[in-house]
N, C-alpha and C positions, 0 to 999 in steps of 0.2 A: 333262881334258887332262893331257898329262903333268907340269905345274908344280905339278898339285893342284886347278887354277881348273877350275870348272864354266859351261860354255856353255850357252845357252838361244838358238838362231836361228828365230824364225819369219815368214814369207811370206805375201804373197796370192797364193789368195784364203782365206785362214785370219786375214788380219790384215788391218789397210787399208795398209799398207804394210811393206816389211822393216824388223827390230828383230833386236838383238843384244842379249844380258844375261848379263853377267860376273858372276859370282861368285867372287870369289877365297879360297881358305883358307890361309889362314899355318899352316903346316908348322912354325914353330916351336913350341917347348914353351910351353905353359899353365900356369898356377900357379892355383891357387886365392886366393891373394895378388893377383896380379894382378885375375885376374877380379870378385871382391868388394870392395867399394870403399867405400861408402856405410857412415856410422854403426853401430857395434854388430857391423862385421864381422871382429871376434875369434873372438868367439861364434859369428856364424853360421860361419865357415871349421871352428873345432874341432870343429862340431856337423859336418860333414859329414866331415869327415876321420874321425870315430870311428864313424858310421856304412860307411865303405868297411870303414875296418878289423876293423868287428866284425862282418863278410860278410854284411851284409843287402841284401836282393834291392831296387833302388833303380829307378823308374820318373824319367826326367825329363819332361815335360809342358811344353806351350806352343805356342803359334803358331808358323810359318814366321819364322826369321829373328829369334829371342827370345835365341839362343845354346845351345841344348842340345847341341847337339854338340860347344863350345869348352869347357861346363860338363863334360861328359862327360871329355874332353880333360885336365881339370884336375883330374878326382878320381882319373883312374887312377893317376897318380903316387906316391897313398898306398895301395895294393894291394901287400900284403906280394911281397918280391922271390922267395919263392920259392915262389910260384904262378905256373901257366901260365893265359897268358889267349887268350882265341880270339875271333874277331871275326869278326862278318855284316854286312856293308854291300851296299846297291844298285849305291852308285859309292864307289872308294877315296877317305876325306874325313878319316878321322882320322890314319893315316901314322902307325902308333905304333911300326913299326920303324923308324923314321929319326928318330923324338923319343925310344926307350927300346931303343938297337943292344943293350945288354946282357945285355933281359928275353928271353923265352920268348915269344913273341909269334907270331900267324898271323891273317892277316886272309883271309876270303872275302868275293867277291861275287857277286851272281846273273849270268850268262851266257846268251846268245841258249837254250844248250844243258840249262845245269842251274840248276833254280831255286832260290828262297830257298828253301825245305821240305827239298829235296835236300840243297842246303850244310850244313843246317844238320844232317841226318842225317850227314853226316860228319864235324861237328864231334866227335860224341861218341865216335867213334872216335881221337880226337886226343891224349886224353890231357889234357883242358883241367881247369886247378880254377877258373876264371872264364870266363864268356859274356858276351859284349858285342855286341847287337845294336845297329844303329846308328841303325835305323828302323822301327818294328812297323808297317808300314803295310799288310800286307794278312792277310787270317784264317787262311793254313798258317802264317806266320812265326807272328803271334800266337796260333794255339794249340799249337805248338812250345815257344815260348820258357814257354808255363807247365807244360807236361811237362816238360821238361829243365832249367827250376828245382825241379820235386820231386825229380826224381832224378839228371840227369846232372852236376851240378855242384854247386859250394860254393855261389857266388850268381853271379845273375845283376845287367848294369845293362843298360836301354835307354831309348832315345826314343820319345815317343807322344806322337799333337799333341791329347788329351784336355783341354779347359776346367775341368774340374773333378774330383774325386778321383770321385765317385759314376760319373761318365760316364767314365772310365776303366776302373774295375771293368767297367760296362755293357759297354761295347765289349768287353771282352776277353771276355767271357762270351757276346757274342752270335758271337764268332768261333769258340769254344769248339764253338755251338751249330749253328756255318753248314759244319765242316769235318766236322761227324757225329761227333766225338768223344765228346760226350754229346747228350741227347735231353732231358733236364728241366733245366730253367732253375734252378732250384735248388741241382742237385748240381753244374750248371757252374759258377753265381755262386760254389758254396762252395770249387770248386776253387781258382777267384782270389782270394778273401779269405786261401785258406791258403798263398796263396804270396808275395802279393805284403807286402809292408811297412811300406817309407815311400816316398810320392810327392814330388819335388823340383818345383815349379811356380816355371817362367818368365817373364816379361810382360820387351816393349820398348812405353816408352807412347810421347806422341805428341811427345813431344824427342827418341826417339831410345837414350834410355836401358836397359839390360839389368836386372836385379837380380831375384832370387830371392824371389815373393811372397809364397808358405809351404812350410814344408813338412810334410808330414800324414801322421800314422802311423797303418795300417789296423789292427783290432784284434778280430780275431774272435770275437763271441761263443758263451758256452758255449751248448749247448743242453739246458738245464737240467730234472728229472723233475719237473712239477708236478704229476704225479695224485697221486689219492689212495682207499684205500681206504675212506671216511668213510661212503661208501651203509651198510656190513656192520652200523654201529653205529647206524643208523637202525631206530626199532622200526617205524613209519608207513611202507605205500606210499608217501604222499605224499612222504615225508624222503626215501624209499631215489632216488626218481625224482629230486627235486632236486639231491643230490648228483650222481648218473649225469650229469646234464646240466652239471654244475660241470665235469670231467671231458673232456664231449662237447667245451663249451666248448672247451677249454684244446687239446683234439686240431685244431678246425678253423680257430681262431688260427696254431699251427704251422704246418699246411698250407696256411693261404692267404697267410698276410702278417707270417711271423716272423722279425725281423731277424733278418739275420745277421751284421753286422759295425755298428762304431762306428769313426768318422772322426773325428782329434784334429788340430788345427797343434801341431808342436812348438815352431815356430817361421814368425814372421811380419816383412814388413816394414810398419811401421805410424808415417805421420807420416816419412819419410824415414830409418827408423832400423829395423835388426834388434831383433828383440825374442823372446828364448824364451819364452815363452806354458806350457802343458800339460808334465808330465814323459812324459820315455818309459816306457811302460809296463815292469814290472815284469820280465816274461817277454821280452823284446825285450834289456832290459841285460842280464838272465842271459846270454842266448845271446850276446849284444854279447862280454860278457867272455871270454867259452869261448874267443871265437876270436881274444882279442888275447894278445900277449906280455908280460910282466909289467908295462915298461917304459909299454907302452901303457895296461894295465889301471887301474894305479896313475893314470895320467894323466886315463882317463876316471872312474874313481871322482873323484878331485878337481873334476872338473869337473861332474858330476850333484851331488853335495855341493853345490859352490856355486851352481849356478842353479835348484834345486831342493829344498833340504833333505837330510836325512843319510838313506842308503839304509838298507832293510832290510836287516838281520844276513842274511838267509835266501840274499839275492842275492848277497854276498861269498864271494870262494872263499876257504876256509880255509887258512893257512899254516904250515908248523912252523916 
């Protein structure tokens, strides 16, 4: 509707009787201040706000009606002002030109005529340094949005109503797999471990309450050389064969069942309280920093410092 509110009417014989269901969105601004409420949400709020800022690709996760879209809503705020941001939505729900008249802003949505896939082919044409899908809910959008976070933009954020971090991955890789983009479940699953980041996971329990259950940064493993040449120095058939099959081993491991990623909470809520858990991984702050401005930088170094120990010399950018 034109207020922002979303209608739901349906009839019999589809229903036992007519029903009406209002959905209203507040078009006002969002704060992350607001939105986060609950013990320990200093931390949880800075931990998110340095994640926008240090343009990492942000999935949010949850049920119907958990807030991901208001979460959404609230992190864009801290998106450096002079990036352009571009938006996909079904139905117009986030309104971020009339919450942010002064940004660089374009929202698309799918049409009787042109689809999400299409829209979203013209985003790139836009000139965008941020994507914001509003809703990955079907396999052009999702396997779109992981091409056009390798290459068409800075980062991407979206919604995906995935239970868990591992079933997230899945789904995107099966969408990967269902659009013909790839053909081995491997090379698609690796496509999504190298794009995607940290996952923002929602829950509303059964009071009605919102609040942010973890959040989990994806972390891809190396795929490490474990052969070895050790048969050569075997004087014994018997030795030369057992190593070859050391070897064989270590080939059909890969091939059948070699992880490819490791899943961390940064952070959790636990007992009614925020609680940062795991650090961020090493290579994750590197890039984090790359893309903040000093001000910022300095800020999240203080804060990695204190809720995790003194960082590696290696990860600091050097100053004169």
């Amino acid at each position: 509707m034109k207020d922002g509110s979303r209608v739901v009417v349906v009839r019999p014989s589809f229903s036992e009787t007519w029903a009406f269901f209002v959905r209203k969105f507040d078009v006002k601004r969002a704060t992350l201040e607001q939105l986060i409420v609950f013990p320990g949400k200093e931390k949880a709020i800075d931990l998110l706000k340095f994640l926008v800022k240090g343009a990492r690709i942000l999935s949010l996760t949850g049920e119907q009606g958990c807030g991901k879209t208001t979460m959404l809503m609230g992190m864009i705020e801290n998106i450096y002002e002079t990036m352009n941001i571009r938006v996909q939505e079904t139905a117009f729900e986030l309104h971020l030109r009339k919450i942010y008249p002064t940004r660089n802003i374009l929202t698309f949505r799918e049409t009787e005529t042109i689809s999400g896939q299409e829209g979203l082919d013209v985003q790139k044409k836009t000139d965008g340094s941020v994507n914001i899908i509003g809703e990955v809910a079907t396999d052009p959008v999702a396997s779109w949005m992981i091409q056009a976070a390798q290459v068409a933009s800075k980062f991407t954020l979206f919604t995906h109503h995935a239970k868990t971090f591992p079933n997230l991955v899945t789904a995107l890789r099966n969408s990967m797999l269902r659009t013909g983009v790839f053909n081995d479940e491997r090379t698609a699953e690796e496509q999504v471990i190298q794009v995607l980041n940290f996952d923002i996971h929602l829950v509303k329990d059964f009071r009605g309450r919102r609040y942010i259950e973890r959040v989990t940064e994806c972390i891809p493993l190396e795929d490490k050389n474990e052969y070895t040449f050790d048969h050569k120095k075997e004087k014994t058939l018997e030795g030369k064969i057992d190593k070859f099959l050391d070897n064989a081993t270590h080939y059909f491991t890969k091939v059948t069942d070699r992880q490819l990623y490791n899943y961390v909470n940064i952070m959790e809520y636990i007992d009614g309280e925020y609680v940062l858990t795991n650090k961020i991984s090493d290579q994750n702050i590197k890039e984090m920093r790359a893309n903040m401005d000093e001000t910022d930088m300095e800020a999240f170094d203080k804060f990695v410092e204190e809720n995790w120990g003194t960082m590696k010399t290696s990860t600091k950018r050097s100053k004169k």
